[in-house]
N, C-alpha and C positions, 0 to 999 in steps of 0.2 A: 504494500500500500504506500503509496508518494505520502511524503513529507505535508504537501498541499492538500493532500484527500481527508488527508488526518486530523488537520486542525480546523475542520470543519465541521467536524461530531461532534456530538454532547449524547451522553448517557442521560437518559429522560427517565424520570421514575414518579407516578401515580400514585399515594394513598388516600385510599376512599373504601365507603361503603362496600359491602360487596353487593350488593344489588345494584349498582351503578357500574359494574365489569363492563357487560354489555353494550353501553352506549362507551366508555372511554377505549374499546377495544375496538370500534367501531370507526372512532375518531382518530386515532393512530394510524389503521391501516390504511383510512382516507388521505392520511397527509403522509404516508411511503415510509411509517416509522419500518425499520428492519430487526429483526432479532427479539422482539416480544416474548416477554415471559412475565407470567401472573403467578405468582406466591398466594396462598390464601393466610391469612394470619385471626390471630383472638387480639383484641385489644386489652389492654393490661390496665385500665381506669377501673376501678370500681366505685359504684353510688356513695358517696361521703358529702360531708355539709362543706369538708373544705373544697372538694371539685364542685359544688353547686355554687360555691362564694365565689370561684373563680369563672361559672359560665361555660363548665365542661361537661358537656352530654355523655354520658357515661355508654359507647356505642362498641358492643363486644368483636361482632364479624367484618373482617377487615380485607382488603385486596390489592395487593401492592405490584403494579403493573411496572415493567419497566421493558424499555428498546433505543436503540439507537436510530438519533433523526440528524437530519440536517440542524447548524447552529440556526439560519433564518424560520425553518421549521419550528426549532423549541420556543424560539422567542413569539412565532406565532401562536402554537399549542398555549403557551402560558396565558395568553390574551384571553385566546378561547374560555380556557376553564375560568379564568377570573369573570369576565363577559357575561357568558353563556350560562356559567356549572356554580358559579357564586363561590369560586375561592376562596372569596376575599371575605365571606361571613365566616364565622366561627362553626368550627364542627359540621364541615363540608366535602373538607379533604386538604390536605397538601402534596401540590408538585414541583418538583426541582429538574436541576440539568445540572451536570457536572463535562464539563470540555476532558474530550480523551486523545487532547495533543499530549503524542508523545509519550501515547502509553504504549507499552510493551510485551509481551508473551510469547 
């Protein structure tokens, strides 16, 4: 893989609902994410007054989607979710990218 192919990726990674797979697995393949993989996970909150004081939904079934996209890609997907998928409220989901210039194997 060139030097220039490379530092153009970002490691895209999805945590949400799992009943929300569906539509973000949807949305990945529409935007030519490659290498997709879903972990299913339990969430590790439980119902207490200090996580209700702080505004955290106590939400156990979790799914953690992750694939390699284009950088213009992630920066569009991140839009999207905020946008679209309401990121940006609390206890929605969180997604990132991590740049894999220059990674190795």
């Amino acid at each position: 893989m060139s030097e220039a192919h490379m530092s153009k990726l970002q490691y895209f990674v999805i945590i949400a609902e799992q009943k929300k797979k569906k539509r973000f697995l949807n949305l990945l393949s529409d935007h030519g994410a490659r290498g997709i993989e879903v972990v299913y996970g339990r969430g590790s909150m439980s119902p207490s007054a200090i996580a209700a004081a702080f505004g955290f939904a106590a939400e156990q079934g979790k799914v953690c989607i992750s694939c390699l996209v284009k950088t213009e890609t992630a920066r569009e997907l991140m839009s999207i979710l905020y946008r679209d998928h309401d990121f940006d409220k609390q206890n929605t989901g969180i997604a990132f990218s991590v740049s894999v210039e220059g990674l190795a194997f």
